[in-house]
N, CA, C and O of each residue as an XYZ file, in Angstrom:
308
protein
N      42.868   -101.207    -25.770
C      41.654   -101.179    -24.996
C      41.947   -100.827    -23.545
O      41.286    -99.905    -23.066
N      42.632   -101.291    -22.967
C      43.426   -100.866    -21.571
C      43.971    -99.763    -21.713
O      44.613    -99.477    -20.703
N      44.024    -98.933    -22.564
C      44.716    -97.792    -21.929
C      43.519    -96.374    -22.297
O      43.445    -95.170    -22.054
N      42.788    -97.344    -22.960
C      41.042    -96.352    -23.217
C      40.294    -96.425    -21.764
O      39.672    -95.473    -21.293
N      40.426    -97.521    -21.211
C      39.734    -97.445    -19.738
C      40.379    -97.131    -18.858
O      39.667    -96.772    -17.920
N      42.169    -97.029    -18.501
C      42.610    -96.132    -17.930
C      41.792    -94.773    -17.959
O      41.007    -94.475    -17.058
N      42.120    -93.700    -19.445
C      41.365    -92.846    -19.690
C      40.218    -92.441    -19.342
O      40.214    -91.380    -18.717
N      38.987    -93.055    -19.586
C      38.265    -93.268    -19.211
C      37.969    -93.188    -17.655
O      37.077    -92.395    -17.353
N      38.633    -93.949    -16.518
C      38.453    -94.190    -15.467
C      39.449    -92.580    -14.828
O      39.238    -92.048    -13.738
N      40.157    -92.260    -15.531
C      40.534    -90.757    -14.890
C      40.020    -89.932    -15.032
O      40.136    -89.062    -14.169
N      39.013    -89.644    -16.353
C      38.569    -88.610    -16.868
C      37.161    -88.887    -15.835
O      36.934    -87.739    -15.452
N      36.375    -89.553    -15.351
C      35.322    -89.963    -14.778
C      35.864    -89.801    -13.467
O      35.019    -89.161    -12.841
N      36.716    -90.020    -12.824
C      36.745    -89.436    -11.327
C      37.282    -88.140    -11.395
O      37.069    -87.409    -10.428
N      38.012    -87.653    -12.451
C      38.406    -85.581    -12.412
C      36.977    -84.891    -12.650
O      36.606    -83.851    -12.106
N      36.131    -85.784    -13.707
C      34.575    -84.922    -13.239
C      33.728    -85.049    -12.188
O      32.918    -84.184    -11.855
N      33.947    -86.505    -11.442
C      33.238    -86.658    -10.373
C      33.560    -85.438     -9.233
O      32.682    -84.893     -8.563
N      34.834    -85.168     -9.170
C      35.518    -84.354     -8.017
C      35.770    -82.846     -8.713
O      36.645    -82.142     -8.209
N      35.003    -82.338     -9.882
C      35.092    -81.112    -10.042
C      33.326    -80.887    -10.179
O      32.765    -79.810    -10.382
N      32.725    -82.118    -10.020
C      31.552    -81.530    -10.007
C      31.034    -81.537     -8.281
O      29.931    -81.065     -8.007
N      31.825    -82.043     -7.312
C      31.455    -82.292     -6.269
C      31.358    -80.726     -5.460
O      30.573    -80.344     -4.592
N      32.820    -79.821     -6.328
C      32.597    -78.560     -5.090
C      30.947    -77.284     -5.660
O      30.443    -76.239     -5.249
N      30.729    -78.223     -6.727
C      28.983    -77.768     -6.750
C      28.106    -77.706     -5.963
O      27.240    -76.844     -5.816
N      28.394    -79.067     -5.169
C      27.298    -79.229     -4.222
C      27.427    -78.741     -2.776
O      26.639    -79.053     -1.884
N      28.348    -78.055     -2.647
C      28.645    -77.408     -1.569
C      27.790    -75.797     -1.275
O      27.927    -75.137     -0.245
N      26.858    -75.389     -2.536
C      26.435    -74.138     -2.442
C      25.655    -73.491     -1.482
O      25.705    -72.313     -1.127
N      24.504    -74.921     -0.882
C      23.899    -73.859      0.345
C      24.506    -74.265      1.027
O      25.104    -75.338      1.103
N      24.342    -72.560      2.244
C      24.655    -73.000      3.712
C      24.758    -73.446      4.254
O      23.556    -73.612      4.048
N      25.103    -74.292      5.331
C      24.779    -74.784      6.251
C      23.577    -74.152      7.369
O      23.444    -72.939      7.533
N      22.815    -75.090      8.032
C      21.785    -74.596      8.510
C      22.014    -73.886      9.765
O      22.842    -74.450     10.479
N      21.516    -72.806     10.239
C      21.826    -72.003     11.027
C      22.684    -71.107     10.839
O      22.818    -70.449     11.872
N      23.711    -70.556      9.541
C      24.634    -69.997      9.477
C      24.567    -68.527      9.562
O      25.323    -67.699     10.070
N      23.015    -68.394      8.676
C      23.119    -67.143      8.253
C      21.221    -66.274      8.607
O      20.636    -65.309      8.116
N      20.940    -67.110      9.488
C      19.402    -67.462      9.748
C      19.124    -66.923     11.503
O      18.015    -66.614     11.940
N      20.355    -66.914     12.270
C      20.724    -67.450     13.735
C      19.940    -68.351     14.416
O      19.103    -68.052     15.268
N      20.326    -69.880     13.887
C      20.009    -70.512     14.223
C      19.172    -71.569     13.456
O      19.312    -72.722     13.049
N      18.224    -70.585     13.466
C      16.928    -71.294     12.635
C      17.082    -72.002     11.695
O      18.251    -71.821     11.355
N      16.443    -73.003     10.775
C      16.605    -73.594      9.827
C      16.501    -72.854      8.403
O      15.483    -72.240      8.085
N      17.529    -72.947      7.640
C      17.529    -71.982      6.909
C      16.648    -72.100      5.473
O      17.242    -72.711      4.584
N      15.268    -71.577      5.127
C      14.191    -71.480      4.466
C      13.023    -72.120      5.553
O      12.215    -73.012      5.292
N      13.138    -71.596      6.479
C      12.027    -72.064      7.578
C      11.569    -73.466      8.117
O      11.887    -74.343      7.314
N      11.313    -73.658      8.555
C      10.620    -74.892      9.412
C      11.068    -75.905      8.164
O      11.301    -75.394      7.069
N      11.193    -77.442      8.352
C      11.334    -78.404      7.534
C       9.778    -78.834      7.828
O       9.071    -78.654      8.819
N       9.488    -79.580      6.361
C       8.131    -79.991      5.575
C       7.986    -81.268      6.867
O       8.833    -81.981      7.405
N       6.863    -81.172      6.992
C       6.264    -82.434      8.250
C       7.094    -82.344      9.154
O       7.668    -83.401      9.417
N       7.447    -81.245      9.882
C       7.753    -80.960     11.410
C       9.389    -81.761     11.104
O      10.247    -81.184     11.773
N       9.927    -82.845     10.321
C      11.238    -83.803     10.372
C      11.440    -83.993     11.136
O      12.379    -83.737     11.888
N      10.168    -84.783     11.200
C      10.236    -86.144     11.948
C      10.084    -87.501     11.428
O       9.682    -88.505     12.017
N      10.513    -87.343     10.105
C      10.552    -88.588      9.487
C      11.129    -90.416     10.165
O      12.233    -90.668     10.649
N      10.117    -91.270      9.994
C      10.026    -92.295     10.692
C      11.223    -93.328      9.756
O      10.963    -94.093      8.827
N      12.017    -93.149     10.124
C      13.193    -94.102      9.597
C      13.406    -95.282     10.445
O      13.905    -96.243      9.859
N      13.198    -95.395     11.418
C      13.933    -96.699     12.454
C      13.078    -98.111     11.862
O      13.546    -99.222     12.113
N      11.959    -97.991     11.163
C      11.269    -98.937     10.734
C      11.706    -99.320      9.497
O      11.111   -100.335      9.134
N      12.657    -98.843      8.550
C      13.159    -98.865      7.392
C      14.324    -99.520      7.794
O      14.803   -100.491      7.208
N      14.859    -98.897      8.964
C      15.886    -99.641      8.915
C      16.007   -101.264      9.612
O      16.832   -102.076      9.192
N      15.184   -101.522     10.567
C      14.670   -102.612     10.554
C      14.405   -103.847      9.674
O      14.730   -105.033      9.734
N      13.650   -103.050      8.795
C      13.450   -103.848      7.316
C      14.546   -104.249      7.084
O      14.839   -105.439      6.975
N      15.468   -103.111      6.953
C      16.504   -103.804      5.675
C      17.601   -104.559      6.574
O      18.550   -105.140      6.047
N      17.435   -104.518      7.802
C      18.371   -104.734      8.352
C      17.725   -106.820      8.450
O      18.454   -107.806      8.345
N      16.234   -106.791      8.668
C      15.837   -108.117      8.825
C      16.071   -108.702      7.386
O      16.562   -109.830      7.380
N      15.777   -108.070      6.037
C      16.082   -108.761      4.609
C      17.627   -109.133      4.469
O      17.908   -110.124      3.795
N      18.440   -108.541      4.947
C      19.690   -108.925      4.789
C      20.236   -110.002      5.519
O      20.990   -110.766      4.917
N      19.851   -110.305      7.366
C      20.204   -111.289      7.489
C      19.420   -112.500      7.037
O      20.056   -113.552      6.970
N      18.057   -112.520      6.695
C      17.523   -113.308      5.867
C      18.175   -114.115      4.514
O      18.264   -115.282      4.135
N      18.613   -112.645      3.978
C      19.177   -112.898      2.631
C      20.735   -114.225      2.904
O      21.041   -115.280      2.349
N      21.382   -113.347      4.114
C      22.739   -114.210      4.964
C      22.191   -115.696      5.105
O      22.875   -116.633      4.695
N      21.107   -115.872      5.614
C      20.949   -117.051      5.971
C      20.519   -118.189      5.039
O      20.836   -119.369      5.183
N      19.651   -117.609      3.930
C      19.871   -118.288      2.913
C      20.525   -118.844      2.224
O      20.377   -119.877      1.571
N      21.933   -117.602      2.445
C      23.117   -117.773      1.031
C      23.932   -119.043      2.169
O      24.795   -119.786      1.701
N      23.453   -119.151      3.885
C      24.608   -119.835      4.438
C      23.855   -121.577      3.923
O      24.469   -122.599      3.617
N      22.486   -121.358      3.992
C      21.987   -122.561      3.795
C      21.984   -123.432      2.405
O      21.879   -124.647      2.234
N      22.121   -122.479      1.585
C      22.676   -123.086      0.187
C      23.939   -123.426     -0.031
O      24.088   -124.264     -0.921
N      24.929   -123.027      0.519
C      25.853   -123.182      0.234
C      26.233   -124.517      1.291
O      26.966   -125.395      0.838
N      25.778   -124.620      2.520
C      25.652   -126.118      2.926
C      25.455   -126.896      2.347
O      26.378   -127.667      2.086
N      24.488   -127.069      1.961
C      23.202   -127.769      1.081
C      24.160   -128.355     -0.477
O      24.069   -129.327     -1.227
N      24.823   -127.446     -0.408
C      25.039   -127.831     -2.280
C      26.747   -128.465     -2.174
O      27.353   -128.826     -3.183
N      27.499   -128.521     -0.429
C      28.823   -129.202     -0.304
C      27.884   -130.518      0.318
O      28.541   -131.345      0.951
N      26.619   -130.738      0.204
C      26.650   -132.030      1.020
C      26.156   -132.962      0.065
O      26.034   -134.149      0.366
């Protein structure tokens, strides 16, 4: 069984990393465009509102921290 998940675990990262130089196919932006974004303008100007997302997750996690610190008090006392 251990030497099937060796297998396994090589054969799954030689496809991970032969399927990776796939994703290398478009351009980079500006390369071949001068400048411009390459297939025109991005959809809703990109200005996508992220700083509020990250907020979120950033307040659920120490939430989540403070919980895991308060249980684990809680359950040595």
């Amino acid at each position: 069984m251990k030497k099937f998940m060796k297998y396994l675990a090589a054969f799954t990262v030689l496809m991970v990393l032969s399927f990776s130089a796939s994703v290398l196919a478009q351009p980079s932006p500006g390369s071949n465009s001068g400048g411009d974004p390459v297939g025109g303008p991005p959809i809703g100007g990109g200005t996508a509102p992220i700083g509020g997302g990250i907020v979120l997750l950033v307040t659920m996690a120490a939430g989540y921290g403070i919980k895991k610190a308060f249980d684990a008090r809680n359950k040595f006392e």
